[in-house]
C-alpha positions in Angstrom: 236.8 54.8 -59.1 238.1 57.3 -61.4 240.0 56.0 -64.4 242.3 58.6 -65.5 243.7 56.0 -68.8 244.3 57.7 -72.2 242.2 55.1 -73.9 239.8 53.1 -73.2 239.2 55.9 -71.0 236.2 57.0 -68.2 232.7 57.0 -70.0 229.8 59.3 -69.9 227.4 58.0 -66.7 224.4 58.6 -68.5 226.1 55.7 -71.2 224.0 53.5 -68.4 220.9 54.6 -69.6 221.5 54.7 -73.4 222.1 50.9 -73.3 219.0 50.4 -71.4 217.3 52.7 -74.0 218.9 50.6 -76.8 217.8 47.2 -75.7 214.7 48.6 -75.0 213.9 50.1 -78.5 215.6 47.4 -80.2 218.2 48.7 -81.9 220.7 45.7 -80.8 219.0 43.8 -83.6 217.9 46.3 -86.2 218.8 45.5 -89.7 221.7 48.1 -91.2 219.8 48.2 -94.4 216.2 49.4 -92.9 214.9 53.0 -93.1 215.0 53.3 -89.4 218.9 52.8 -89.6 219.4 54.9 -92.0 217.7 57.7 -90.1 219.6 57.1 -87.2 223.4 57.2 -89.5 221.9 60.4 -91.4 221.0 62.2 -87.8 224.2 61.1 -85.9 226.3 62.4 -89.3 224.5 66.5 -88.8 225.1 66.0 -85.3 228.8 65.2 -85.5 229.0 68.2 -88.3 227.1 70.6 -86.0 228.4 69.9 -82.8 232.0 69.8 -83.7 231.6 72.1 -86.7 232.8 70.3 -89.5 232.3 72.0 -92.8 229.0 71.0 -95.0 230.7 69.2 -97.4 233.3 67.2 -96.3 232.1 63.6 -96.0 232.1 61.4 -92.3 232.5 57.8 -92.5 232.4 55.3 -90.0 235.2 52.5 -89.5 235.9 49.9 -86.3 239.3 51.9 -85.4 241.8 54.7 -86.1 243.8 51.8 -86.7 241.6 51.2 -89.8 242.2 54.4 -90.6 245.4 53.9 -91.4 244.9 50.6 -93.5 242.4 52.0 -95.2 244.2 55.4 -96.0 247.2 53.2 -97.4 244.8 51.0 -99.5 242.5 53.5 -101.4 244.4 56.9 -101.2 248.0 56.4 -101.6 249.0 54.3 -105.2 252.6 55.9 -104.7 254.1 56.7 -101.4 253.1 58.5 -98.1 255.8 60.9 -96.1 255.2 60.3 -92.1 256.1 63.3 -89.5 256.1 61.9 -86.2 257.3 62.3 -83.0 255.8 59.1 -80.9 254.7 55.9 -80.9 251.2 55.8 -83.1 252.8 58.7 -85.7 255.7 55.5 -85.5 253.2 52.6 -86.2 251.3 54.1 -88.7 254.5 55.1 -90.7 255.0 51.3 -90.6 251.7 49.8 -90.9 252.0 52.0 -94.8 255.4 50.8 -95.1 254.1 47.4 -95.3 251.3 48.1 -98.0 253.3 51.1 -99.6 257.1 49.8 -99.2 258.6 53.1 -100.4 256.9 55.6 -97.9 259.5 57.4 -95.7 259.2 59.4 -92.6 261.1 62.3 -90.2 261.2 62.1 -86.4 261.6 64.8 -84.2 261.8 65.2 -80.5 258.9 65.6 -77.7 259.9 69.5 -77.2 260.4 70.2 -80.8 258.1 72.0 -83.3 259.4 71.3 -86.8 259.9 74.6 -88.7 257.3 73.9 -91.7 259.9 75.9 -94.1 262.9 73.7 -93.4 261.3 70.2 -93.7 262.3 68.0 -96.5 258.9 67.8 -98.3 258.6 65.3 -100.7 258.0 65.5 -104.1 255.2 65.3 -106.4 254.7 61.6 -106.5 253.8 61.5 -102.5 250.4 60.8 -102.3 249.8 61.8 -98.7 252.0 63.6 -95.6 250.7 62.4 -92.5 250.6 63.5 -89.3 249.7 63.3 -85.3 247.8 65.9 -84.4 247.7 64.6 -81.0 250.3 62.4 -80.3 249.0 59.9 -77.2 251.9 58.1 -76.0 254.1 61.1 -75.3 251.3 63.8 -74.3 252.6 66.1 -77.7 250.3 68.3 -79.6 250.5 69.6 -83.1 248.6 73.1 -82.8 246.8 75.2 -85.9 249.5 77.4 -86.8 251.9 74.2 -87.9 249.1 72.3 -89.5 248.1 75.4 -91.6 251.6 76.3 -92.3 252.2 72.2 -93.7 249.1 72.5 -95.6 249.7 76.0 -97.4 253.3 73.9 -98.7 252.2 70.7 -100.0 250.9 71.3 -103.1 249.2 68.3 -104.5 249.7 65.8 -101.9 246.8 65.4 -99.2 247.4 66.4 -95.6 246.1 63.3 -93.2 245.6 64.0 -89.6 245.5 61.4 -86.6 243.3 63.3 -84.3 242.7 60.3 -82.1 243.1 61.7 -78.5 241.5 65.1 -79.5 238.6 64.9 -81.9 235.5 65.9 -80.1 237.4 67.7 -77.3 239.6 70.2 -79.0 237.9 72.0 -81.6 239.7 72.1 -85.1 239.9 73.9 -88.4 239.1 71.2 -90.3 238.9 73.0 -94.0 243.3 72.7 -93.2 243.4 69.3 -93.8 242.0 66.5 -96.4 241.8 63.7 -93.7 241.0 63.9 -90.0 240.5 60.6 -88.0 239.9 59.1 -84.4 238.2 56.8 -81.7 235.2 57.1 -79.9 237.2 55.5 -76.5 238.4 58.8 -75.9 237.1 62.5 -76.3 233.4 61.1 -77.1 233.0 58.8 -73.4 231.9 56.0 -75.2 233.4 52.0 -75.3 236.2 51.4 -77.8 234.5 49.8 -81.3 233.7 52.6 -83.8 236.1 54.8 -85.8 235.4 58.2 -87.1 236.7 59.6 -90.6 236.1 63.0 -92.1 237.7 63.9 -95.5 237.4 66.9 -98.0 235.9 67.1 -101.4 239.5 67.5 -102.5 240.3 63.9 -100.6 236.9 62.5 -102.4 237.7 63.4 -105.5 240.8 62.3 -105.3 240.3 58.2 -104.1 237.3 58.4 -106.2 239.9 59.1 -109.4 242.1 56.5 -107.9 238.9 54.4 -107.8 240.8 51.6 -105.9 238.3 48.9 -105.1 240.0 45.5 -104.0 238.8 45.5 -100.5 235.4 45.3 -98.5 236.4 48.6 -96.9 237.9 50.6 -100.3 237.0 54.3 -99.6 235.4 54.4 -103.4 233.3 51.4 -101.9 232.5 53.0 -98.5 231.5 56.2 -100.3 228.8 54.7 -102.6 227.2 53.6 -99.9 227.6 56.3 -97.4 225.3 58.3 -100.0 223.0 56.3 -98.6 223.7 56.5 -95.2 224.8 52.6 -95.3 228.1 50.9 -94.8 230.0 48.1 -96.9 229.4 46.3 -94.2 227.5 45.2 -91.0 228.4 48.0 -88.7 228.6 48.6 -85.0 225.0 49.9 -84.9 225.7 50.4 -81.1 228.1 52.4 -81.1 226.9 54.9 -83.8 223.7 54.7 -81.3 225.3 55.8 -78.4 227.4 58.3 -80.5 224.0 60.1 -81.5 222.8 60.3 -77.9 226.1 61.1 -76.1 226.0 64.3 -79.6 222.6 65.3 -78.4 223.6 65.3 -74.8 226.8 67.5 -75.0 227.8 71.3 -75.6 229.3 72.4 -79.2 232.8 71.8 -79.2 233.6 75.6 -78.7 232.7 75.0 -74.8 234.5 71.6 -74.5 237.7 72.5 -76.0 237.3 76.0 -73.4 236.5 73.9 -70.4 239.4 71.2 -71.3 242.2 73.9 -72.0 241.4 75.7 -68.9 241.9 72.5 -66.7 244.8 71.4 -69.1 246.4 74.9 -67.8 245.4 74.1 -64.1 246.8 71.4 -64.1 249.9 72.3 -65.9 250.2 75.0 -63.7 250.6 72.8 -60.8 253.1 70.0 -61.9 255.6 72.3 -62.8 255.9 73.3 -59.4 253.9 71.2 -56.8 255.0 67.5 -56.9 257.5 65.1 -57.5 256.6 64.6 -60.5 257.5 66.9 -63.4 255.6 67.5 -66.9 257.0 64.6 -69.6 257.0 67.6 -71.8 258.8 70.8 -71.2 258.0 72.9 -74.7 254.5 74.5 -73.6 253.8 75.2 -77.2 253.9 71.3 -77.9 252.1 70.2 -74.8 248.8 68.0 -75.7 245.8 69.3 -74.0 243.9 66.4 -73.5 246.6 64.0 -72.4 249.0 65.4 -69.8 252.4 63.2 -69.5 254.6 63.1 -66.1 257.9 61.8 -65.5 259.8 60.7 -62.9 262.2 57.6 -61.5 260.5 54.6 -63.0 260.4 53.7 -59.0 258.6 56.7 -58.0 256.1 56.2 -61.3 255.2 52.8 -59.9 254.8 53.9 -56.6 252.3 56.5 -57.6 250.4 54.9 -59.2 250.0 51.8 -57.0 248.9 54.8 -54.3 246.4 56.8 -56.3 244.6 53.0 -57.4 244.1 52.7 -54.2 242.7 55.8 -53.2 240.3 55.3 -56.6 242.5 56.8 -59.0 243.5 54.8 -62.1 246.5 56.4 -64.0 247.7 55.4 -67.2 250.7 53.3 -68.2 253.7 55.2 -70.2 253.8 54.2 -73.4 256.7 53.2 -75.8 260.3 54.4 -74.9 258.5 56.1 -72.0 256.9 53.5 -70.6 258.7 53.2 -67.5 259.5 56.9 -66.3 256.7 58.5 -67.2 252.9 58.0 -66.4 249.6 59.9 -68.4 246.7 61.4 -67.2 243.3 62.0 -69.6 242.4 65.0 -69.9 238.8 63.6 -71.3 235.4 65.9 -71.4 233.9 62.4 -69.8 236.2 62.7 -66.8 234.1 65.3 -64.2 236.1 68.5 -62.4 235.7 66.3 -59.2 238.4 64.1 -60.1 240.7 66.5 -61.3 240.0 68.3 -57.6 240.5 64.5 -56.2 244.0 64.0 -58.2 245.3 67.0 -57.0 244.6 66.5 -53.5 246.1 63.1 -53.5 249.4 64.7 -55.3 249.3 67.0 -52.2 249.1 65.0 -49.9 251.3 62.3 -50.9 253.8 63.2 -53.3 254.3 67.0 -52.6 
């Protein structure tokens, strides 16, 4: 069975052995406060910086979600207001979960085929903390590319520039020094179990919760930090997960060859749903096409037929998602997921739906 879902999505094989290896050198009870912890947070951190080349000094935490993210975000980095860009459903959610802690935050929709023109959007003004965006927006299979974020970030002036990179961090490779805040989930891009959150911010983001110093919660960014000098957490952490991070690092190519090896299948694939199947591409802009989630629409009829078909051949699509759940489907395109599904997919789309 190949699972083809956008999140919890296919995991590494060799995850089989790294829990053996974990039992077997005990880290499913070893204290977060030890040396030999500490070791392992300090290694996994250089990894995650060299692998995916993140800049020296910007500063990786770890959370439980990029759902946390945006709690946490709201909390300890925005006293004021945020402004929310956003064309889906988790751009949507988090504008709302920081309406609820920051009732005066606003936000701008704009359509699945549309790149906002940086020069024409209503920016806000100097008491928005933080303009906030999807980078790679899962529920409708859009992508923000480098040219927009660069172009946001050269306008903003003193507000931060926080990017949901949930669906692409650790398969797309990313200027990070063009953004304060850049956030995902290990249940996609890295093949690993949902549970663990990843966070990278600037020195200019440090600085800038650090003068905030906001403290009221077990999970305050001035709190985290203190103890992320240390290679510790504010609290117990999901030792697994950072574990199998580490090994699942060591194991894979620098992101310069996954993002290559992804976008050239992305285009494949592409390639062959605009003209091969019943099925068309959810989006139609290729400039805002995602690369690593690849949306298809159709007759909510024929969407429900294909996927009961391809489940039972041993091919598990993913759901639509929001106000597309029921015309469109998603496929992953995950560095987890081997070239031998992909082959597989197409073949069934060939054969069946042609």
């Amino acid at each position: 069975m190949y699972t083809f879902n956008p999140g919890p999505s296919q995991v590494y094989p060799e995850l089989r052995g790294y829990l053996q290896d974990a039992f077997d050198e005990g880290w499913l009870s070893a204290p977060h406060r030890g040396e030999r912890f500490t070791g392992l947070m300090r290694q996994t951190v250089a990894d995650l910086k060299t692998k995916l080349n993140i800049p020296q000094d910007y500063t990786v935490f770890f959370l439980s979600s990029a759902t946390e993210c945006w709690e946490v975000l709201a909390q300890s980095l925005t006293p004021n207001k945020s402004f929310h860009l956003y064309s889906g459903a988790f751009g949507e959610k988090w504008f709302e979960y920081a309406k609820a802690l920051r009732p005066n935050s606003t936000g701008q929709q704009f359509g699945i085929d549309e790149l906002p023109e940086v020069y024409t959007l209503p920016l806000p003004d100097d008491s928005v903390d933080l303009v906030c965006i999807t980078q790679n927006e899962t529920s409708n299979a859009t992508q923000l590319r480098d040219g927009f974020i660069l172009n946001l970030y050269n306008r903003l002036g003193n507000a931060l520039l926080a990017v949901d990179a949930t669906s692409s961090l650790g398969g797309i490779q990313m200027k990070y020094i063009k953004a304060d805040i850049w956030y995902g989930s290990v249940q996609k891009c890295f093949g690993m179990p949902a549970g663990l959150g990843i966070m990278v911010l600037s020195p200019r983001a440090v600085a800038r919760f650090r003068q905030i110093n906001e403290r009221s919660h077990y999970n305050s960014l001035v709190a985290q930090y203190e103890k992320m000098l240390n290679f510790q957490t504010t609290h117990t952490p999901n030792v697994l997960g950072i574990y199998l991070l580490s090994r699942v690092l060591t194991d894979r190519e620098p992101i310069k060859a996954v993002h290559q090896h992804l976008l050239d299948r992305a285009t494949k694939l592409y390639d062959y749903f605009d003209q091969a199947t019943q099925l068309t591409p959810l989006v139609t802009n290729p400039e805002t096409r995602s690369t690593t989630v690849i949306g298809l629409q159709g007759p909510p009829a024929l969407i429900d037929e294909v996927k009961r078909r391809a489940k039972e051949q041993g091919l598990l699509l993913g759901n639509g998602y929001g106000n597309w759940k029921s015309n469109s489907l998603r496929i992953a395109n995950f560095p987890a997921i081997p070239d031998a599904a992909y082959e597989q997919l197409v073949q069934f789309f060939a054969r069946e739906f042609a």
